[in-house]
Structures are given as structure tokens and as C-alpha cells.
VEXDREN-2710 file (C-alpha; in Angstrom, 1 decimal):
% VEXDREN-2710
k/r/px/py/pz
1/UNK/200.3/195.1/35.0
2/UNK/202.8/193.3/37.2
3/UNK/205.6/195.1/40.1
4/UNK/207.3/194.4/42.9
5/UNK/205.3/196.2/45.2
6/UNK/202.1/198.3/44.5
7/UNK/201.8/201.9/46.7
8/UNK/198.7/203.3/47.6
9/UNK/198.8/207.2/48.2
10/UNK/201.1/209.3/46.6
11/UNK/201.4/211.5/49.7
12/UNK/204.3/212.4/51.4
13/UNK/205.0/209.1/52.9
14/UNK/203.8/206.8/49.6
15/UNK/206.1/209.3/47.0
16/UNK/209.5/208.3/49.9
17/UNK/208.5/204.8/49.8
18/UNK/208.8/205.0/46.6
19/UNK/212.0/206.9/46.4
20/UNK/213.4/204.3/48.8
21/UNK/212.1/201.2/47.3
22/UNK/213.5/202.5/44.2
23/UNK/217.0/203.1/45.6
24/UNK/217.3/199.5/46.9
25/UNK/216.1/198.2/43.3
26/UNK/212.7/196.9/43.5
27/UNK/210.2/197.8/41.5
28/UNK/207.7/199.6/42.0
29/UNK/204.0/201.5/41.1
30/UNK/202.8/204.2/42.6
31/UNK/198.5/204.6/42.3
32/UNK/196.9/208.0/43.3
33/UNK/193.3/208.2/43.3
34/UNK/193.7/212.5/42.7
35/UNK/196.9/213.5/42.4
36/UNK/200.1/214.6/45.0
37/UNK/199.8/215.6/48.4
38/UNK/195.8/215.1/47.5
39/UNK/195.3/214.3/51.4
40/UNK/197.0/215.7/55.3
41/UNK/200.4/215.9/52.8
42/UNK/199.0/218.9/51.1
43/UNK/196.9/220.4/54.1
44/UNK/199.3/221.1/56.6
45/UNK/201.4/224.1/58.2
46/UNK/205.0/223.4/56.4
47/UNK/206.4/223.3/59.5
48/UNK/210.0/220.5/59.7
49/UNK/209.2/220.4/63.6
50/UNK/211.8/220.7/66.2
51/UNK/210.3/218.4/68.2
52/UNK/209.6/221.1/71.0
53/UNK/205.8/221.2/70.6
54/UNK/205.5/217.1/72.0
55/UNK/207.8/217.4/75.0
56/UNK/205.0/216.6/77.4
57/UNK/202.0/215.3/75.1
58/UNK/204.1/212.6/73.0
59/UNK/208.2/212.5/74.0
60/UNK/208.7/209.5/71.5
61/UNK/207.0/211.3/68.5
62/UNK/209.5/214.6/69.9
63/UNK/213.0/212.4/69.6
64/UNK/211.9/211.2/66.1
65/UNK/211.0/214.8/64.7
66/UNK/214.4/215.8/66.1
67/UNK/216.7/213.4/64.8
68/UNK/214.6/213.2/61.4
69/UNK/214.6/217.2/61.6
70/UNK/218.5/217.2/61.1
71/UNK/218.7/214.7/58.9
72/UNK/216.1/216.1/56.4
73/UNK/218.0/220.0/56.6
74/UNK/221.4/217.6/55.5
75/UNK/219.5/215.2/52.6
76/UNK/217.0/217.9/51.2
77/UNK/218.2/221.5/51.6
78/UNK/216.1/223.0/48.5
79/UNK/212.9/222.5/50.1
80/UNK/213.7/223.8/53.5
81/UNK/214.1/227.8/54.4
82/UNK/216.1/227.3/58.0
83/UNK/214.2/230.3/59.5
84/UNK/214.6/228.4/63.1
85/UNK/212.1/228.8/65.9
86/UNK/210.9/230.6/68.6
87/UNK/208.1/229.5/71.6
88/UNK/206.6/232.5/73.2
89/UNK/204.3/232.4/76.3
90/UNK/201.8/235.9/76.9
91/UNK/200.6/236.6/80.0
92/UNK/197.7/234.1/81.2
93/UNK/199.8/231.4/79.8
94/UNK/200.9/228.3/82.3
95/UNK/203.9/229.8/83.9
96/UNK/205.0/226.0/85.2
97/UNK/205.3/225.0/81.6
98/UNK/207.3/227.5/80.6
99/UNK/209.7/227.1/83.6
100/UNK/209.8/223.4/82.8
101/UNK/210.0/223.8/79.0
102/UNK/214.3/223.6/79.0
103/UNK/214.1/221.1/80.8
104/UNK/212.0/218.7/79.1
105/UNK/213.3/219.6/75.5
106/UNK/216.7/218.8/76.6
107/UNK/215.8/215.3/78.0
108/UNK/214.2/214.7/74.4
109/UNK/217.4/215.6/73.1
110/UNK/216.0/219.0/71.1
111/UNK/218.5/222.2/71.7
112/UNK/216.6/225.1/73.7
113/UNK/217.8/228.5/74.2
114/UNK/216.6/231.1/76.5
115/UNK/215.6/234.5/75.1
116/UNK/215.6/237.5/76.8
117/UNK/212.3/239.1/76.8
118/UNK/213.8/242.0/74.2
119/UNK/216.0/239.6/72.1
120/UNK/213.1/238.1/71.5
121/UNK/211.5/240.9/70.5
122/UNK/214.0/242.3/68.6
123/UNK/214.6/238.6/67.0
124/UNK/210.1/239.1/66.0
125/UNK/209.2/242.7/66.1
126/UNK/205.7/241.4/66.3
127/UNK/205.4/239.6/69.2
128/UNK/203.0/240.4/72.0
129/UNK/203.7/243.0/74.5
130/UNK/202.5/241.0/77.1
131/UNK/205.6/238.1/76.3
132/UNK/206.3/236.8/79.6
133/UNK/208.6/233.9/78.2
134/UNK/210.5/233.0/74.9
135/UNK/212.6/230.0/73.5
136/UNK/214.5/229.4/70.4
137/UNK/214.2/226.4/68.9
138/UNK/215.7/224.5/65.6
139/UNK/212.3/224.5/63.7
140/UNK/212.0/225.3/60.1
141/UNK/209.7/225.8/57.5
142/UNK/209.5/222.8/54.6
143/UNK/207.8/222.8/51.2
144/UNK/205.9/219.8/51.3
145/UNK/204.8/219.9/47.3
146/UNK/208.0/220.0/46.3
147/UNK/209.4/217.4/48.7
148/UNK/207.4/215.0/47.3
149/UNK/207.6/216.5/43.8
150/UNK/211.5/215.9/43.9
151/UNK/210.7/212.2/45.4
152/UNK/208.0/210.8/43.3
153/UNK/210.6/212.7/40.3
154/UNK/214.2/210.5/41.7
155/UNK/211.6/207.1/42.3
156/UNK/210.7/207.6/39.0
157/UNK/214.1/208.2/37.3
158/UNK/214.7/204.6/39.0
159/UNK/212.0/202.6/37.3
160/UNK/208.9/203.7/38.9
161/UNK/206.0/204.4/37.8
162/UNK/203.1/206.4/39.3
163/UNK/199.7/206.6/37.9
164/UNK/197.3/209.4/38.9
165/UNK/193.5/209.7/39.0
166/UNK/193.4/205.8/39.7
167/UNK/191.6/204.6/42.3
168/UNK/191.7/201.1/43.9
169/UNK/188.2/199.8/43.8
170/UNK/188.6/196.5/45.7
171/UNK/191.2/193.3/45.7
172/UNK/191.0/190.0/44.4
173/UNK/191.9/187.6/47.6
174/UNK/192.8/184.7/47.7
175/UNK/193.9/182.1/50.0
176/UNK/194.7/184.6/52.2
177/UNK/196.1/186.6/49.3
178/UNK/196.3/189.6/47.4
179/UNK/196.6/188.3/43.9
180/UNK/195.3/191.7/42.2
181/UNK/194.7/195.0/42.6
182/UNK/191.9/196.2/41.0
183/UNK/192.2/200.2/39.8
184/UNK/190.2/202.2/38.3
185/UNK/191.4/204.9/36.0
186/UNK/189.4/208.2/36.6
187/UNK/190.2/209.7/33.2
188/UNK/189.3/207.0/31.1
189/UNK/186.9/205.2/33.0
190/UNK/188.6/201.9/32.4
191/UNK/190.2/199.3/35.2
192/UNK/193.8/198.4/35.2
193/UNK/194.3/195.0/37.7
194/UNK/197.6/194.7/39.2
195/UNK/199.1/191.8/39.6
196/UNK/202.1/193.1/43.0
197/UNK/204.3/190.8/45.6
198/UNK/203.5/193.1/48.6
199/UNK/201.0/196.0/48.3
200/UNK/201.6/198.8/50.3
201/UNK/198.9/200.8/52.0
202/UNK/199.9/204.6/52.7
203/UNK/196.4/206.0/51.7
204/UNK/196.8/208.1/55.2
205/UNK/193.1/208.8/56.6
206/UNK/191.6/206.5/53.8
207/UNK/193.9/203.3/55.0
208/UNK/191.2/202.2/57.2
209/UNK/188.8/202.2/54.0
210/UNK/191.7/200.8/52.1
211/UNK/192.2/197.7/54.1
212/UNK/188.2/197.2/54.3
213/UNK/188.2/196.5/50.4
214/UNK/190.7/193.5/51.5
215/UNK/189.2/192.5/54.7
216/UNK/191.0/194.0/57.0
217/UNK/190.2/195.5/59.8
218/UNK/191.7/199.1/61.4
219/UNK/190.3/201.5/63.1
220/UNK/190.8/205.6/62.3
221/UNK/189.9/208.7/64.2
222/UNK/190.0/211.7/61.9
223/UNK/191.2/215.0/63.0
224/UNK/190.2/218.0/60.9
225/UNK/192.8/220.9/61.5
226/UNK/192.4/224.2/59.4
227/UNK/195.4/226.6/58.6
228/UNK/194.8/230.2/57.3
229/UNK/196.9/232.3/54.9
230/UNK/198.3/235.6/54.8
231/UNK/198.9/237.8/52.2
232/UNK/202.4/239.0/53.5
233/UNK/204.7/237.4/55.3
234/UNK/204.0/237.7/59.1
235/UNK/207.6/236.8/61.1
236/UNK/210.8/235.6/59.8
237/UNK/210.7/232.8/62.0
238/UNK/208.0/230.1/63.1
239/UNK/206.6/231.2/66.3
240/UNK/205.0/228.5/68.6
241/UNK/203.1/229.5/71.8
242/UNK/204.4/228.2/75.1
243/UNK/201.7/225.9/76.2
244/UNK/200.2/222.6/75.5
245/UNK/199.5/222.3/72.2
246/UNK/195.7/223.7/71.2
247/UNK/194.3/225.9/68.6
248/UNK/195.8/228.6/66.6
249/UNK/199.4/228.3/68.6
250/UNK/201.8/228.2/65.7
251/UNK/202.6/230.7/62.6
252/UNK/205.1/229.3/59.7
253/UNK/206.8/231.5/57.1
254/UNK/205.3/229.8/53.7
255/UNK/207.8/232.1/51.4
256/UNK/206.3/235.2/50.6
257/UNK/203.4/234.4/53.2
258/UNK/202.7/233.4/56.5
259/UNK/200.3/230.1/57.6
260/UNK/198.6/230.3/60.9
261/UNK/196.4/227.0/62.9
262/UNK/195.9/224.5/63.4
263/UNK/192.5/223.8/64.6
264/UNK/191.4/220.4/66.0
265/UNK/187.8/218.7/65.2
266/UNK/186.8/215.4/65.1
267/UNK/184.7/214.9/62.1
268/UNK/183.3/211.5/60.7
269/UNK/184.8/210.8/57.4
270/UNK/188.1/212.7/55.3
271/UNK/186.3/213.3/52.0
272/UNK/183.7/216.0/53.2
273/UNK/185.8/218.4/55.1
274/UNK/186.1/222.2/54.4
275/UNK/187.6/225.1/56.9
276/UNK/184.2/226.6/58.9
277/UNK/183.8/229.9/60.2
278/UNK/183.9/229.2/63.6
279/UNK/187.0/227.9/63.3
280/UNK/188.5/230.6/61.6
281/UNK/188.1/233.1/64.4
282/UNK/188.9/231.2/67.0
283/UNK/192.3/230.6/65.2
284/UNK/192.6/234.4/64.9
285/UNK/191.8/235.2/68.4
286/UNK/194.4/232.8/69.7
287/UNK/196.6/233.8/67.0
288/UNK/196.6/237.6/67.9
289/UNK/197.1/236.8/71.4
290/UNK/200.5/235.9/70.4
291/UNK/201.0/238.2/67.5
292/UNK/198.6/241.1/67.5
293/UNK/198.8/241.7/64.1
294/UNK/197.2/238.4/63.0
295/UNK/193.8/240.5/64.4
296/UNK/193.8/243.1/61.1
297/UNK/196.0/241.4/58.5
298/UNK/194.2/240.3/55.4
299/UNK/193.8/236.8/54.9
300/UNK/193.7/235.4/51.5
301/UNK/192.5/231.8/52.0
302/UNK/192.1/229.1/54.2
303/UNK/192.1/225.5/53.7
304/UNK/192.4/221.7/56.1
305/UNK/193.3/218.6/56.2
306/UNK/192.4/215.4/58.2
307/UNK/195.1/213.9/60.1
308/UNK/194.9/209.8/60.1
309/UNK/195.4/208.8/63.9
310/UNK/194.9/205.2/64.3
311/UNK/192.5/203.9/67.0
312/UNK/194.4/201.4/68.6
313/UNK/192.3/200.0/71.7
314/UNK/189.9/202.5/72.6
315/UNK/186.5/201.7/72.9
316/UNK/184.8/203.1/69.6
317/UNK/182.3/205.4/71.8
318/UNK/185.1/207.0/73.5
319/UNK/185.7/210.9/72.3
320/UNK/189.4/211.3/73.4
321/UNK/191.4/215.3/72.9
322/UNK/192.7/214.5/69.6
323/UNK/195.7/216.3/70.7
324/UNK/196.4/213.8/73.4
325/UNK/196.6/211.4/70.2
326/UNK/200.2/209.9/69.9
327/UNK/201.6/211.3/66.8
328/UNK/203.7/208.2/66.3
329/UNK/203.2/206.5/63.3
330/UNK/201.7/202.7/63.1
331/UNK/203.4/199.9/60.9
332/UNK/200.7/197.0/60.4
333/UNK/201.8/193.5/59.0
334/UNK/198.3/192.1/58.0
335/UNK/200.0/188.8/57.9
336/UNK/199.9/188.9/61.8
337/UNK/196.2/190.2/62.1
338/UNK/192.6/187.9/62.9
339/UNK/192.1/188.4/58.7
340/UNK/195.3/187.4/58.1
341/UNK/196.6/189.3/54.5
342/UNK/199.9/187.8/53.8
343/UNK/200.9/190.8/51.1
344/UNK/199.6/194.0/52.7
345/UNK/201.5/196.4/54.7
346/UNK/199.7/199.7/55.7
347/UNK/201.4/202.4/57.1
348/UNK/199.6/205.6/58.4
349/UNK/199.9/208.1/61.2
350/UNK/203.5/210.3/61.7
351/UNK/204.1/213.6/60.4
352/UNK/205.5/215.2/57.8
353/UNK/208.5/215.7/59.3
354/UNK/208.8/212.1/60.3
355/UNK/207.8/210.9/56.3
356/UNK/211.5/209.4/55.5
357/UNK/211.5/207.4/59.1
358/UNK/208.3/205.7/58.1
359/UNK/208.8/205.3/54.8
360/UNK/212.6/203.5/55.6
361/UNK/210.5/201.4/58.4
362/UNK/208.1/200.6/56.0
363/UNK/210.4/199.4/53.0
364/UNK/212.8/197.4/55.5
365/UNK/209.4/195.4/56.1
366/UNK/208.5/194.8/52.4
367/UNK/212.1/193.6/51.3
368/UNK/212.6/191.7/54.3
369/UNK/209.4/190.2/52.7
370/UNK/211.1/190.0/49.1
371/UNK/214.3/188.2/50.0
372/UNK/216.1/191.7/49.2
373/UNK/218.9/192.9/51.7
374/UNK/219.9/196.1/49.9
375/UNK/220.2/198.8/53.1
376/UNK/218.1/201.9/52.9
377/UNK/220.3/204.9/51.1
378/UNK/217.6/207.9/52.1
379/UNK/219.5/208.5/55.3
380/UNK/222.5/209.5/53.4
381/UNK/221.6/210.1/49.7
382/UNK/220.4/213.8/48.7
383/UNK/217.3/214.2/47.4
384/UNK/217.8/215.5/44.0
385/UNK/216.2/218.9/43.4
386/UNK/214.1/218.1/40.3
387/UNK/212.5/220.1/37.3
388/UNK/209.9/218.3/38.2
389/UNK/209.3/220.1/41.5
390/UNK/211.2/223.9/41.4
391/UNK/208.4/226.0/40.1
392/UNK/206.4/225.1/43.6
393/UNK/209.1/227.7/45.2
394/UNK/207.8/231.4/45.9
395/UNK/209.7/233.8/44.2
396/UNK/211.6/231.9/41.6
397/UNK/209.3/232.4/38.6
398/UNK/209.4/236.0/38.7
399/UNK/213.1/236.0/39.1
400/UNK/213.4/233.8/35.9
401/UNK/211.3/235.5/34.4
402/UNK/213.0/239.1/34.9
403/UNK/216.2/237.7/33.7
404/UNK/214.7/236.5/30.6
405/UNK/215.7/238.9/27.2
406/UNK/212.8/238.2/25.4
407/UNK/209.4/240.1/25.8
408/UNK/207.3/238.0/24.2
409/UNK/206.5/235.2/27.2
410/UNK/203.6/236.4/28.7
411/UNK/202.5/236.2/32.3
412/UNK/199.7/233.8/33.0
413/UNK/199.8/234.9/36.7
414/UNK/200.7/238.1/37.6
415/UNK/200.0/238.0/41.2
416/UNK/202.9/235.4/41.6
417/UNK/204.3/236.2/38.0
418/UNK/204.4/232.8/36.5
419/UNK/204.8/232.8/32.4
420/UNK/203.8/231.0/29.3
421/UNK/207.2/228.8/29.2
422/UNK/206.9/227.5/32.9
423/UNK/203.3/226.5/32.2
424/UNK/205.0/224.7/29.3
425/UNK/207.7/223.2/30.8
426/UNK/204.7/222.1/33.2
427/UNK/202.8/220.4/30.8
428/UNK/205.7/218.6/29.3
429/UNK/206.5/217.2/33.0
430/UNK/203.0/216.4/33.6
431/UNK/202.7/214.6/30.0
432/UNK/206.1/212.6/30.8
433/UNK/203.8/211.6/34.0
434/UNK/201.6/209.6/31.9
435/UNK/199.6/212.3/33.3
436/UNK/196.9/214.4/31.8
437/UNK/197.4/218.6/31.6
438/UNK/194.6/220.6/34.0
439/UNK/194.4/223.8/35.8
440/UNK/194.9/222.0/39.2
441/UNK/197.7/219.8/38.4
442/UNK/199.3/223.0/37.0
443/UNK/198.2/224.6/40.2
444/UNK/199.8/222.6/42.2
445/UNK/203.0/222.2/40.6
446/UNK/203.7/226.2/40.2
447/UNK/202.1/229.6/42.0
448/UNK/199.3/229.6/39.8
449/UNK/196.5/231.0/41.6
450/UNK/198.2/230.9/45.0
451/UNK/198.4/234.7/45.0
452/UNK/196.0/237.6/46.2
453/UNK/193.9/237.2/43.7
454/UNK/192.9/233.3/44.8
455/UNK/192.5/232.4/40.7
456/UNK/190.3/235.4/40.2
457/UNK/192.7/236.6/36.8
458/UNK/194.6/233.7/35.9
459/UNK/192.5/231.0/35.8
460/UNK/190.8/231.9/32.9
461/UNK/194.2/232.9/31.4
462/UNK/195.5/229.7/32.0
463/UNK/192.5/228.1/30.2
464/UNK/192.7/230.1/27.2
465/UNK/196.4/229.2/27.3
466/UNK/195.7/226.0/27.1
467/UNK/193.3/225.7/24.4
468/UNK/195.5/227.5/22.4
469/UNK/197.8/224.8/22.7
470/UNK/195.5/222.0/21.9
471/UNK/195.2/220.7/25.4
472/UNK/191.6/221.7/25.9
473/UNK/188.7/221.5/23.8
474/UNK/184.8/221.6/23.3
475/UNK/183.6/222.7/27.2
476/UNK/186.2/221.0/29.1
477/UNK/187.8/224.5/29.9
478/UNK/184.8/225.7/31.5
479/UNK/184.2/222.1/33.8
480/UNK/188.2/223.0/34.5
481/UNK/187.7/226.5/35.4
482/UNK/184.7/225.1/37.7
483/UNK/186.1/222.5/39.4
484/UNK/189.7/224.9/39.7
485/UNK/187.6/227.7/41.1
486/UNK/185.8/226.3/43.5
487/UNK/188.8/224.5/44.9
488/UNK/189.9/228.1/45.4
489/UNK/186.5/229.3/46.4
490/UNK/186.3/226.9/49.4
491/UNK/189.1/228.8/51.0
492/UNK/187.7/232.1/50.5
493/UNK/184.4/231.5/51.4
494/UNK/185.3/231.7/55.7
495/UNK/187.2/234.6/55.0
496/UNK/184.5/237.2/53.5
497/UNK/185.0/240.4/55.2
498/UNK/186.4/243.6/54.0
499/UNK/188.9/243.5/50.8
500/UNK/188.2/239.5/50.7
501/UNK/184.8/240.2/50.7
502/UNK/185.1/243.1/47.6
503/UNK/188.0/240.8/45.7
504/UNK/185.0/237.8/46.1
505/UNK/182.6/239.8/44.1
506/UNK/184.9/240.8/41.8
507/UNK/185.5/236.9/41.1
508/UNK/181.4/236.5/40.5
509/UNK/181.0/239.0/38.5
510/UNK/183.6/237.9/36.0
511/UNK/183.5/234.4/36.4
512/UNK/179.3/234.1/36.5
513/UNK/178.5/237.0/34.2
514/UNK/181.1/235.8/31.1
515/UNK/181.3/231.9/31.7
516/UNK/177.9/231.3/33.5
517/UNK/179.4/229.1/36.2
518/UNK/178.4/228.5/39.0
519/UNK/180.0/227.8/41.7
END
């Protein structure tokens, strides 16, 4: 296989390379060794920062959420919900950094209104009696599944071409030289090489591991953060408390729910990582501190995510805060390192709100590289709201649904009332993909066993479903059911207490007493 330019990581940042590769012309593949939004692109809050939240800990990384969080509400509308934001201090908190909160947002260039103490309250019933201080803010809430849905869907419509379940297993180097790739296809068990100008590695916390297989050298710190989910929406708004940035500080409207974290931990490598108990209530405590309901709501999963912060200089024995961490992204030209890689690029770091800058930094590099001069069009062209990517959005499916005449498309899911035809429609996307139909690449492209239930009812729906259509066979609905339910059970597992802990054994009875798994 030959391209242009080869991507590693189809998360947020690799699926907007793509798009803007694609925009300017080159070709392009796009290799993913699970599927999208498999790493920190899939395990974060949702939250299109204001900027707000780095004032004092990173002011560059605060400009660049800014300006990239009003150009992303103007280019991709459909995935945002503009709920705004508000930063609330409770008594205890640092009084100085509230009092010098304006101030500093407005020399970073991020609008700041002060709320009176009611207005704020009226603004989120739920806030703390004890509010001492609030802000509004410009935040917003971002769907990052179907934001890079909809890009990987418009690269693609361009001449990409993105191959899932391939992972790179090494590169052939020579004379300082990527000549090929070499990838193995999960599915199939066979090895594609590919034969790209410039390879591009976005493999976020894996991009240290990735450039090892060439040589190269760069050094990651990984920073577990888990996130909790609620089984109603908590606030209209996202609330951020008014302090340095620690755990549990910041709950995001998710649709019909609410997420609440982040957590920080240092934690040796990004493949083994899963939310711990410990965790989980100190997110709550902190949590209820600002919004006292977060202390009896029901939670109906939790899950993490590693984020990739780069090394730089310091000394590998050094434990620094991992919030102290710049959340700037890093842009490395191998070319211009000891090892000296003429065609690699790896790009790793940012944030999700910051995806298009790095990916337009990123793709100025490799055609500057190519000879090409064609301007990057992301800044100003819309992101197209895809097939591909709409079924990701809470609330639609049931409304479709509803309006439909006919009584004869059954619902898979009834917690988020998802039906035969979207699964379809699914499976016809995914196919178009090159890609192969599962429960967890249905899962993530719809509300399939996002809802109370955690997969409990519709998994095994979903299954039968599927071998009805000829998609499954033999046992491989009951290793998908496995590998699908544990996926959820991970989640549930810190969260056993009261109606979790009943719903959980409700899930073992019917899934170990019919199918025998085992979990």
C-alpha cells in the first residue's frame, strides 16, 4: 500500500489531521490499532474549555482553548450544546484566587462575568449553600465521538482511507528512513506494509512507544484521570470550582447526563488502566462540596483515560503534580533529533479543545515537507454533520423513532431507545469502513448500552440481532457479548452500592446463568 502520508491514531487529533490533510489534497491513510477515540479522545469530560481553568497553571495553553473554543462553536455547531459556564468557590476555598480570577481571565483574553451570589444560584439551583464566589464563563459541553465521527467521515469523502484493528508492529529504516510501515491487521491476522512520504505519529500516550519501534526517542508521563456518570442530568451548565485545578472540580452536561472528575494519578503504562475505588470517592466528596447532590445521586458508570504529557527535560526520577504539567501540545520533527528520522512527525499532548490547532500545526509541517502549499481550510470550512456520526447524540433516536409510522422496528435498547433500522444503518456505515460489525463498534457509534442499564438488556439483543442478520455466527456472539460486557463491567465495578449494586446482580444472573460467561 502506498500514500502520501500514513496517520497513527485515529483519535481526535489523527481523524482532524486527516480531515485537513484531505482538504489540502494529499493523500492520506489513517491506521487504528482499536477503533475511534480508542485512547484520552474517548475518556474525557466533553468539556470545549473556556480557557478559565489554566489562567495561573498554563496561560499559553488558556489563550489557545479560547481562541480554538470560538472557532470550534462557528466550524462545528452539531457537536457542541452551548450550555456556557460557571466557576463557583465554597467556603474554605482560596479567597485570593477568587478575587484575582477576573483579572487573570481577562489578561488571557477569556470573557468573565461576575455573578451575584443568587444569580448564581438561580442560574444552578444546586449549587452549594456555602457559595462564597461565582463566575460565568464561555465553556461548553462537546461530543467528542461524534466530532471525530463527522472528521474521519469528511477525510474520507476526500480520498482517505482509515483502517481499524491495525496495529503498527515496527518500521523498516533505512538510511535514516522510513521506507515502510509495517501493520498488522487484528481481524485477519495478516500484515499490510506501507510504503508513506511522511508518517505521522498522533498515537497520544502510545507515541513514546510508537517512535521506539523507529528509533526514536521521547519521553511520556502518563496521567490517569477518571470521570463518573450520572444517570440524570445534574446542572444545565458546566460548573468549575474556583481554585487551582485538583480533583473532582468540574461537572459537564453529557446530554441526558451529567460527567463529574477528573482525578489525577500517575500510573506506569496507558494499556492497564481502570477507574479505582479510591478514586471514586474522593471525586464525590470534592464533587458534593460544590454540588451537594453529587453525595446521593446514582451513578451509573465510571470510566478514564491517560492523558499523554511529554517529558521534556526533567530528570526521569522526578514525580512532578501532573497538573502543573503544561497542557500545550508538542510538535517533534525527528529529522532534527540525535536519531535523526527524516519522515516522522509525532504530535502528542493538547486537549481536546485544542485538536484542530494541532492538527493544522501538524499538517503545515508535513506539506511544507511535500512541496504542497495548499493553506489549511479547517479554520473556515464547517465540519459536515455526517450519517456517519448523528446516532452518537442523546435523544435523537428516540425522537426518530417516535415519528416513525410503522410498528414493526423494534427497539434494541430501550434505556436510550435505539431501533433495528439505526443498528442497520450502523452496520452499513461500519461495512463502508472497510470495517467489521461488533457490539462495541455499534456501541460506540449510537446509545447502545450507554443507558441505566450499562448493557444489562441490550447486549444480548443486539447479539441476537445480529445473528439474525448473518453478521455473527458459530460462538463469536458470546466472545462479543464478553468482551462488550466487560468493557461495561469495568465501569460498574467502583460503583457497587445500593441500586448499582442490585442492577449488578441482575446483570450476573442473566448473563452467567443463560450464556455461562464469565466476566
Amino acid at each position: 500500500m502506498q500514500t502520501q502520508v500514513l496517520i497513527i491514531g485515529a483519535g481526535v487529533t489523527g481523524t482532524g489531521l486527516a480531515r485537513d490533510l484531505a482538504l489540502r489534497g494529499v493523500s492520506c491513510i489513517v491506521v487504528e490499532k482499536r477503533d475511534i477515540n480508542a485512547g484520552a479522545s474517548g475518556g474525557n469530560h466533553g468539556l470545549l474549555h473556556s480557557g478559565a481553568r489554566y489562567i495561573v497553571s498554563d496561560p499559553a495553553a488558556a489563550r489557545e482553548c479560547h481562541r480554538e473554543n470560538r472557532l470550534l462553536k462557528s466550524a462545528a455547531p452539531h457537536c457542541i450544546e452551548q450550555t456556557g459556564g460557571i466557576f463557583a468557590a465554597v467556603a474554605g476555598d482560596d479567597e485570593q484566587y477568587a478575587a484575582d480570577f477576573p483579572g487573570r481571565c481577562r489578561q488571557c483574553g477569556i470573557p468573565v462575568r461576575a455573578l451575584d451570589l443568587e444569580e448564581a444560584r438561580q442560574m444552578e439551583p444546586g449549587l452549594s449553600r456555602g457559595l462564597i464566589a461565582a463566575f460565568e464563563v464561555d465553556d461548553a459541553a462537546i461530543d467528542p465521538f461524534k466530532l471525530s465521527l463527522d472528521n474521519i467521515a469528511h477525510a474520507r469523502q476526500q480520498g482517505c482511507r482509515l483502517l481499524r484493528y491495525s496495529r503498527v508492529t515496527g518500521f523498516d529504516v533505512t538510511n535514516s528512513r522510513i521506507r515502510h510501515t509495517k501493520v498488522l491487521d487484528e481481524l485477519t491476522d495478516q500484515t499490510r506494509h506501507i510504503e508513506a512520504d511522511v508518517v505521522v505519529n498522533a498515537a497520544g500516550a502510545w507515541a513514546g512507544i510508537i517512535a521506539g519501534l523507529a528509533g526514536a526517542q521521547i519521553r511520556m508521563h502518563y496521567s490517569k484521570g477518571s470521570l463518573l456518570v450520572t444517570q440524570s442530568r445534574i446542572a444545565r451548565r458546566v460548573v468549575n470550582r474556583l481554585r487551582m485545578p485538583t480533583d473532582g472540580d468540574i461537572l459537564v452536561p453529557g446530554g441526558t447526563v451529567s460527567i463529574l472528575g477528573t482525578s489525577s494519578c500517575r500510573v506506569d503504562s496507558p494499556d492497564k488502566i481502570y477507574p479505582e475505588i479510591p478514586e471514586i470517592d474522593t471525586i464525590i466528596d470534592e464533587g458534593a462540596a460544590m454540588i451537594p447532590e453529587l453525595a446521593t445521586t446514582r451513578y451509573i458508570r465510571a470510566y478514564c483515560g491517560v492523558r499523554p504529557l511529554p517529558a521534556g527535560n526533567r530528570k526521569k526520577d522526578e514525580n512532578p503534580d501532573d497538573r502543573s504539567v503544561s497542557r500545550g501540545y508538542e510538535l517533534i520533527e525527528h529529522d532534527r533529533q540525535p536519531e535523526e528520522i527524516e519522515n516522522l512527525i509525532t504530535i502528542t499532548g493538547g486537549k481536546l479543545t485544542t485538536y484542530r490547532l494541532m492538527a493544522e500545526k501538524t499538517a503545515d509541517r508535513v506539506c511544507r515537507r511535500l512541496g504542497i502549499r495548499e493553506p489549511c481550510r479547517t479554520r473556515s470550512a464547517p465540519l459536515p454533520d455526517t450519517v456517519d456520526a448523528r446516532w452518537t447524540e442523546p435523544g435523537l433516536a428516540p425522537d426518530t423513532w417516535l415519528r416513525k409510522s410503522t410498528t414493526n422496528d423494534v427497539l434494541l435498547c430501550e434505556c436510550e431507545m435505539v431501533p433495528e433500522s439505526i443498528v442497520t444503518e450502523i452496520v452499513e456505515n461500519i461495512h463502508a469502513q472497510e470495517g467489521r460489525p461488533d457490539l462495541r463498534a455499534i456501541g460506540l457509534r449510537s446509545r447502545i448500552g450507554k443507558g441505566p442499564c450499562q448493557g444489562t438488556f441490550c447486549s444480548q439483543r443486539l447479539a441476537a440481532f445480529l445473528y439474525d442478520q448473518g453478521h455473527l455466527e458459530n460462538r463469536e456472539g458470546i466472545e462479543e457479548l464478553r468482551a462488550f460486557l466487560r468493557e461495561r463491567w469495568r465501569g460498574q465495578q467502583p460503583l457497587l452500592w445500593n441500586r448499582s449494586l442490585a442492577q449488578a446482580e441482575l446483570l450476573e444472573a442473566m448473563h452467567c446463568g443463560l450464556f455461562s460467561i464469565e466476566l
